[in-house]
N, C-alpha and C positions, 0 to 999 in steps of 0.2 A: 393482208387486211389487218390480222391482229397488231403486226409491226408499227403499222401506222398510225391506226387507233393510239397505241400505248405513246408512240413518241407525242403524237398533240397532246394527249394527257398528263404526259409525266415530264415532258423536256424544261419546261420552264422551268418549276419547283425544283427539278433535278441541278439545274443549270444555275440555281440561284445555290442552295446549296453548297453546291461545289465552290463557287466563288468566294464563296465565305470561309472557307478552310484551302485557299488554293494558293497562288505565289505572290501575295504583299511580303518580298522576305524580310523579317524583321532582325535586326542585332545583335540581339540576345539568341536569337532561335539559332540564326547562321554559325555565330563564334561557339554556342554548347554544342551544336550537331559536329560541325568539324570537328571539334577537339575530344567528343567521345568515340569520333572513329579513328583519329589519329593514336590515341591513346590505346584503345583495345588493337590495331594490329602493333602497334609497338610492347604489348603485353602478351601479345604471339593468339591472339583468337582469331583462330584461323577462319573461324567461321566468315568473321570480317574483312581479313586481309592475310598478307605475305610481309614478310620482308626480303625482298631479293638484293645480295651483293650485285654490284656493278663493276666492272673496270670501264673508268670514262674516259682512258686511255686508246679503249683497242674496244672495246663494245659500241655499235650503234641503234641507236634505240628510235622507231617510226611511231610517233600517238597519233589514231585517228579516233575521233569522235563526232556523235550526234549523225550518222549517215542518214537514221530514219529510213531504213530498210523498209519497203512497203507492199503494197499487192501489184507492183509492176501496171499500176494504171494509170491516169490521167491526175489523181492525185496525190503519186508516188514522187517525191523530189528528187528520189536516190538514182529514178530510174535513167531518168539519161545520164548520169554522173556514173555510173558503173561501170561502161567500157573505160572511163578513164581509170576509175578504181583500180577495178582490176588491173589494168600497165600496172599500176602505182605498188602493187601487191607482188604481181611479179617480181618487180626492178626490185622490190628490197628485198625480196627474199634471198633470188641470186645473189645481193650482195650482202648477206647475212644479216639484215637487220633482227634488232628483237621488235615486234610487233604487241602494240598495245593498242586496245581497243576500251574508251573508256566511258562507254554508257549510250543509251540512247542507241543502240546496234540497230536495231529494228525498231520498228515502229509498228507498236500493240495498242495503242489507244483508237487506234484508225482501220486494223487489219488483225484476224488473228495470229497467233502462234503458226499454226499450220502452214496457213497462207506465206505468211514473211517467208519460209525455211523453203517451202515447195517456188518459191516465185524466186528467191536469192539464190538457191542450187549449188551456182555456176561459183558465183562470189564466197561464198561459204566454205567451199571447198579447198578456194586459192587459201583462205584464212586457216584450214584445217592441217596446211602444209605447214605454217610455221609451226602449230603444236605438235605436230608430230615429229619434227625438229627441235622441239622444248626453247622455240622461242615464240612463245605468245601467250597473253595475258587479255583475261577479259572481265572488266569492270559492268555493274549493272548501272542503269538510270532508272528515271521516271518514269520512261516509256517505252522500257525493257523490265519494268521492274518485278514482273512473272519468273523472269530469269534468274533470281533470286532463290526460287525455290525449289527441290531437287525433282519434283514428278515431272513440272515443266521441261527442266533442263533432259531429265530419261526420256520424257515423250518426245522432245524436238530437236536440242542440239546435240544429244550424244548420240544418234545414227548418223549423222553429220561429221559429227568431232570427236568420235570415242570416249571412250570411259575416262581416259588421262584431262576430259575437260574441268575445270572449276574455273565458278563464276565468283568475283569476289566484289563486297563492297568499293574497297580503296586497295592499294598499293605501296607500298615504302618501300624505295630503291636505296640503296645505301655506299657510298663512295668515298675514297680515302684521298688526299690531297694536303702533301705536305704532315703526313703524320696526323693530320685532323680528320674526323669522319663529319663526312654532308649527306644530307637526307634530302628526296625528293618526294613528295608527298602528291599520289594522282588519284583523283576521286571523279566523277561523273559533276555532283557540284549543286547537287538539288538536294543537298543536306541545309533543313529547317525549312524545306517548304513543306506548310501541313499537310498538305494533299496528299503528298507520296513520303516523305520522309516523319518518324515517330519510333514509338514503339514495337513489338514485334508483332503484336495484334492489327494496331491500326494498319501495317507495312500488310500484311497477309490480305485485312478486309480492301484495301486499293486492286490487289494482284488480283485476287480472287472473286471480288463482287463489283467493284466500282469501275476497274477497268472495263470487263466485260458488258457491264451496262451502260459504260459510255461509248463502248463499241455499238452497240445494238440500237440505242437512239443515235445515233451518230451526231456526237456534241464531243467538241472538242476543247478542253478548256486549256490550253498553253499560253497562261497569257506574263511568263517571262519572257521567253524566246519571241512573242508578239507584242509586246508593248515596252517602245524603248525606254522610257522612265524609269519602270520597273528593274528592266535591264543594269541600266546604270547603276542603280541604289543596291543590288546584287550583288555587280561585279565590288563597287567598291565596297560592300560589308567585306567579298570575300581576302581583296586584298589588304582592308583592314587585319582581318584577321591571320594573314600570312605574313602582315608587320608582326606581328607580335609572337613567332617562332623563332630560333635562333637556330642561324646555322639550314633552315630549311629551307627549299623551293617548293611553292604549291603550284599544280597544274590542275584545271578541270576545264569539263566544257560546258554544257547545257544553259547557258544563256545565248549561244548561236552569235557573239559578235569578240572580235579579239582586240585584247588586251594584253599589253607588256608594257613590265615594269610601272609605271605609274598613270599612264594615259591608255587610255582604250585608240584603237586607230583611227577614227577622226579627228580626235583631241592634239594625235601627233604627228597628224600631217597639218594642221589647223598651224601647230607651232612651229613647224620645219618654215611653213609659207611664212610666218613672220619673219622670221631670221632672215631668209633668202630677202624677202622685199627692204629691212634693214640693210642687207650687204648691197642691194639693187642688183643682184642676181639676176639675169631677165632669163637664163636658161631654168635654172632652178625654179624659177618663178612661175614659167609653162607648165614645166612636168606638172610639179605639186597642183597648179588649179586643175591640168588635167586629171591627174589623181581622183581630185574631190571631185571633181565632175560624174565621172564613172560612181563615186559613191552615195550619191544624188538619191538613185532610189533605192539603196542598203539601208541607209540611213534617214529614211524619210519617215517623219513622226516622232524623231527624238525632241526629245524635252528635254529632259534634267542633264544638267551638262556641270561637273565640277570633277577637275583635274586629280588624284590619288594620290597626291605627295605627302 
């Protein structure tokens, strides 16, 4: 009764709140948040990051992200997706992948702590295998971002994953080629949205107070991953921003749609079909509409549409 009471009374106000400090990512916020985390693990704060050497030779490397691990119920996304997982977890282990994990692991806006670990068990465990083989890495998010801090990580993932766990901001891989060193930079990717990304204060009051209370009225505010516009205007600050590194690769996830190189995946199947219907293609021409067909409801409610080049 008390539950109830408090969500009529406080979900609005709470709700409006939150949208006002939430994911409109802005420019200026995306390009300073990236580059003071790229910068502090490249200054070795570990608190932030690693730099881990690579041979891109003879090393194979698996990123998963944004699974949104949940309470195994009806509004858990992960949960039918997890027998597959798991193969997927397997297959690379046996064949030596390093495994990275880069944010968004579970889903704490929606479930707690507890729940994600006690309900993922099974999955957790496959992923325990690579640390204990010293191949795996695990990055926080938005809606991990309790993971961040170490009572959390003692209470729930180090019965799991042992003491040898850390949770890191970002990532810097490092690789040699031709006498030249290249840097891969992997971050979760919800650096400069106010909500969850700031200082070390604001970062703690999210984990600590506003998570939990947006667990308890159950109000969900994700409205990058939920509103395509947004999405776009996102993705491309973030690949603006990864113009303007030299020599680096950026990877992240948490806007939930893919993008390579300069076009997000409808952008560049949109352009494949033109080409093909220029050559008169009539095979080409099938697959690609069928493509976009199946992408029909992924992409349904996109707005803002402008190319990355």
């Amino acid at each position: 009764m008390l539950r109830k009471f408090l969500q009529r009374l406080l979900k609005k106000p709470v709700t409006r709140l939150a949208e006002k400090v939430s994911s409109s990512p802005k420019r200026k916020d995306v390009f300073s948040s990236l580059s003071q985390t790229l910068e502090a693990i490249r200054s070795n704060k570990v608190e932030t990051g690693i730099i881990v050497p690579i041979d891109s030779a003879t090393q194979r490397i698996i990123i998963f992200s944004d699974e949104h691990k949940g309470a195994g119920d009806l509004a858990d996304d992960f949960h039918p997706a997890a027998p597959n997982y798991q193969a997927a977890l397997r297959y690379y282990f046996e064949h030596d992948f390093i495994l990275v994990n880069l944010g968004d692991c579970e889903e704490l806006w929606e479930t707690t702590p507890k729940t994600a670990i006690d309900k993922n068990r099974q999955t957790l465990g496959l992923e325990a295998n690579f640390l204990e083989a010293d191949r795996y890495y695990r990055i926080f998010g938005n809606h991990d971002l309790e993971w961040k801090y170490a009572i959390q990580q003692n209470l729930y993932l180090k019965p799991v994953f042992g003491e040898k766990l850390k949770v890191y901001e970002g990532l810097l891989l490092q690789t040699a080629c031709n006498n030249k060193t290249y840097s891969i930079f992997l971050t979760h990717g919800h650096q400069g949205d106010k909500q969850s990304d700031g200082n070390g204060f604001s970062k703690w009051v999210v984990a600590a107070i506003w998570t939990p209370v947006q667990r308890f009225l159950e109000i969900s505010i994700n409205s990058v991953s939920d509103s395509y516009d947004l999405v776009d205007r996102h993705n491309i600050m973030m690949y603006e921003w990864s113009a303007t590194q030299k020599d680096l690769l950026f990877i992240s996830g948490h806007t939930h749609k893919p993008v390579f190189a300069s076009l997000d995946h409808i952008d560049r199947l949109n352009k494949q079909l033109l080409k093909a219907k220029e050559a008169k293609d009539a095979v080409a021409i099938q697959s690609l509409n069928d493509a976009l067909e199946k992408r029909k409801i992924e992409y349904a409610g996109k707005k803002f549409v402008k190319a990355m080049a």
